[in-house]
C-alpha positions in Angstrom: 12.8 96.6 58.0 9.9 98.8 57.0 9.1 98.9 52.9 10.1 102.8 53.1 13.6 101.6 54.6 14.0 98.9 52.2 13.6 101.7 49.2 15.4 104.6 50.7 17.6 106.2 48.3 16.1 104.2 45.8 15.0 105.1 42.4 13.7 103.8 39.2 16.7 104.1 36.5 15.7 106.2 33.4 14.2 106.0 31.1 11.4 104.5 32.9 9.9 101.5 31.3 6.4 101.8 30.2 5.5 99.0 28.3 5.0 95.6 29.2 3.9 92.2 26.9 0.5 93.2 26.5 0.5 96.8 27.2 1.9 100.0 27.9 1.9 103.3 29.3 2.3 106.9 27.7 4.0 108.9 30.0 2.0 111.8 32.0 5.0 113.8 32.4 4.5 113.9 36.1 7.4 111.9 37.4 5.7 110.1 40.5 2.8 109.1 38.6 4.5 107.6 35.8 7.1 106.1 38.6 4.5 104.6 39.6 3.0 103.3 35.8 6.9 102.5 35.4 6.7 99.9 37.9 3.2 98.1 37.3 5.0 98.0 33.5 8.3 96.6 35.0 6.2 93.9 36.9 4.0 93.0 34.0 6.9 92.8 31.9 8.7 90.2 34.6 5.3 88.2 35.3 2.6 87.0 33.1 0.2 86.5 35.9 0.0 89.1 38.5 -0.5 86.9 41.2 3.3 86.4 40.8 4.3 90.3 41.4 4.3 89.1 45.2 7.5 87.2 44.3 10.6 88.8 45.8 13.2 89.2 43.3 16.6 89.9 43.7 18.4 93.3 42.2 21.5 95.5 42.7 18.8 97.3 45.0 18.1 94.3 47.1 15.0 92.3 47.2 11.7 93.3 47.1 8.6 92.1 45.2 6.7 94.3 42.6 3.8 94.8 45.1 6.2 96.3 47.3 7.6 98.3 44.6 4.7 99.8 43.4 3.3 100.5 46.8 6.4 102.6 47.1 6.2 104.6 44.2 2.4 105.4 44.8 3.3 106.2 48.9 6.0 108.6 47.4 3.6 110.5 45.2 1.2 110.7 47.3 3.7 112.5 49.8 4.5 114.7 47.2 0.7 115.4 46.4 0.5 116.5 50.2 3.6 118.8 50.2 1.9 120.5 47.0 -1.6 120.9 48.3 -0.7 122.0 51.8 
């Protein structure tokens, strides 16, 4: 299964979380981009070390690791960047 399969249909639940232990996010008000800040705050929020956002974790969306997750959300904006700018 390919990560684009393993995330189809998926999307983050609002609101998004921005904020993690030691930091967060303002929201840009451009939905793929802060998808995409959503989900480094979701994984700093689960993991102290980010060597540990490789660990798969289980959810009602299935299991997937942060790195994955993020991956995602930045491969869907950038598809939406190339729809815009063609």
């Amino acid at each position: 299964m390919t990560a684009s399969e393993k995330f189809e249909g998926y999307t983050i639940p609002e609101p998004l979380r921005m904020d993690a232990y030691y930091y967060s996010f303002d929201r840009t008000g451009v939905y793929e981009i802060d998808c995409i800040l959503s989900a480094v705050a979701s994984a700093g929020k689960s993991f102290h070390h980010t060597n540990d956002w490789y660990e798969t974790i289980s959810t009602v969306n299935g299991k997937y690791s942060f790195v994955e997750l993020i991956q995602e959300m930045a491969n869907r904006a950038a598809e939406k960047m190339r729809t815009v700018t063609k």
